[in-house]
BAVEXSE-780203 format. One record per residue: x, y, z of N, C-alpha, C, O in turn. Coordinates in steps of 0.05 Angstrom, whole numbers, plus 5000, padded with zeros to 4 digits. Layout:
N
XYZXYZXYZXYZ
...
***
This chain:
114
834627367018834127597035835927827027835028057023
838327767026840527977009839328226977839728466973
837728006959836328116946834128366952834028586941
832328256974830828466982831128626996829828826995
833528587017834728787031836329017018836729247027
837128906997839229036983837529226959838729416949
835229196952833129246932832529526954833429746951
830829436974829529626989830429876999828930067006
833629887000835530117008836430246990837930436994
835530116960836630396944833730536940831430456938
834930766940832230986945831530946907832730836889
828831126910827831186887828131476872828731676886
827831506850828331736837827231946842828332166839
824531906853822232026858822132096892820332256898
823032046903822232036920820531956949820532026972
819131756932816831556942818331386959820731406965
816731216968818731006986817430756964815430736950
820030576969819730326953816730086976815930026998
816430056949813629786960813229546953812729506929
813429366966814029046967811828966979810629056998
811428736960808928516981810728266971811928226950
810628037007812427856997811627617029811127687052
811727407021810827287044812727297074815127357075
811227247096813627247121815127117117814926907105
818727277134819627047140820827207164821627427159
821027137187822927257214826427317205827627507214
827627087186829427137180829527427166830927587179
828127567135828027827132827228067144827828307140
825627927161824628187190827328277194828428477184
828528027215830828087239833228217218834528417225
833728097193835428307174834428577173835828747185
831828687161831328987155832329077186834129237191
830528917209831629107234834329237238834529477241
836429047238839029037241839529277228839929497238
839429187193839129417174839329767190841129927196
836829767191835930017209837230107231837830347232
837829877257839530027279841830137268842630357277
843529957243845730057243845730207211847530157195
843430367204843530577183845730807187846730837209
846330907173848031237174845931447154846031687153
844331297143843131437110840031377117839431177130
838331547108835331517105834231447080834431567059
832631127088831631007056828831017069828631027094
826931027054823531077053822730767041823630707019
821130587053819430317048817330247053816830327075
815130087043813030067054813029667044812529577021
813529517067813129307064810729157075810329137099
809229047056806428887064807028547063806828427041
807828397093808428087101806527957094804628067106
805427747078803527627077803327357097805527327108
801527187104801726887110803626937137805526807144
802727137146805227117179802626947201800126947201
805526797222804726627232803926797257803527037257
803726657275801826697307805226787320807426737310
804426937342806127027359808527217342811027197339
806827377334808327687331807327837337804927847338
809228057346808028307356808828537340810728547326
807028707345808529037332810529187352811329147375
810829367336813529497350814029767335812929817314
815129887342816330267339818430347346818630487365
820630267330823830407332824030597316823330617293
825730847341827131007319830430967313832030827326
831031137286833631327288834531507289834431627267
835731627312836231807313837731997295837332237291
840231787283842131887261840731957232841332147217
838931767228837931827199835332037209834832227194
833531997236832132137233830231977218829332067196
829331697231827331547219825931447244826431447268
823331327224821631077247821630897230822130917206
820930707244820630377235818430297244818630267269
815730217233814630187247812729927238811429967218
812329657250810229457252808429377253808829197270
806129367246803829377253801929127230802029077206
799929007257798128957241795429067224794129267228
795128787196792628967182791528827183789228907178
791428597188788828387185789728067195792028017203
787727857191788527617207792427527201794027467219
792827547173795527427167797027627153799127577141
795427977154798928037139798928297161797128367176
801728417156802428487171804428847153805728807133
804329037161806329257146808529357157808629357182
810029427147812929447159813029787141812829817116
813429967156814030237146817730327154818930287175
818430407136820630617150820330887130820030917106
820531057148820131277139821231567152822631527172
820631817145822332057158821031977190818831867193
823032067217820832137240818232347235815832327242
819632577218817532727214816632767184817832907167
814332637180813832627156810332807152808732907168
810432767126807632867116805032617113804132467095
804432687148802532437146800232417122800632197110
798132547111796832567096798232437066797132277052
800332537063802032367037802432137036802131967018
803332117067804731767060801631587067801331357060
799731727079796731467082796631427050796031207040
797131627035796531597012798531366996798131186981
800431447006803231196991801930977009801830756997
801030977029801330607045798030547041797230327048
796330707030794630587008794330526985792930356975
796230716975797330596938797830266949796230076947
800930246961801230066979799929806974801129626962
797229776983795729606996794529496976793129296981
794829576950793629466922793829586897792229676881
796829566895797829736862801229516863803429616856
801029276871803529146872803429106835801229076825
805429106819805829026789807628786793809628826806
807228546785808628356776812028336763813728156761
811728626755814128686744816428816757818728846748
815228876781816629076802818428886822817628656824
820328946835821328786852823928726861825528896852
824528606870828128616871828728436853830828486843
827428156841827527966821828328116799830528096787
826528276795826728476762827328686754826628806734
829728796779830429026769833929136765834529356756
***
């Protein structure tokens, strides 16, 4: 979990937010959350859960300090996306990043390989 948590908060060169597909686990949820309440700094992510089990819910936290949302949501029977991003962002951009998102993962990308 250290790996991906630690992967996901360093920002990118570009600007984009970093993108992970990776199966559930509640243990890396309840870390990124934590993560988040107690940020000082704004990092940009777009995580897609695969294989999540029954009895989860979505959800919508902000920060105030970084001036972020967090946000949960389902896409379909078993996966699930996890955004953090500006509060105020350029919606039209990022549909576009959390569709890249949804099917441009590279094998090469990841906290394993970088």
């Amino acid at each position: 979990m250290q790996a991906m948590t630690g992967w996901l908060h360093m920002p990118r060169g570009d600007g984009h937010p970093k993108v992970l597909e990776c199966d559930f686990s509640p243990t890396e949820l309840e870390g990124l959350i934590r993560a988040f309440a107690t940020a000082t700094g704004p990092v940009n992510f777009v995580v897609t859960f695969c294989n999540c089990s029954d009895g989860i819910v979505p959800f919508k936290l902000a920060n105030v300090l970084t001036g972020e949302r967090f946000k949960f949501r389902r896409l379909d029977v078993d996966k699930w996306r996890l955004v953090r991003c500006p509060s105020e962002r350029d919606e039209a951009e990022w549909a576009v990043w959390e569709a890249e998102a949804a099917g441009t993962f590279d094998a090469h990308e990841g906290p394993e390989n970088e």
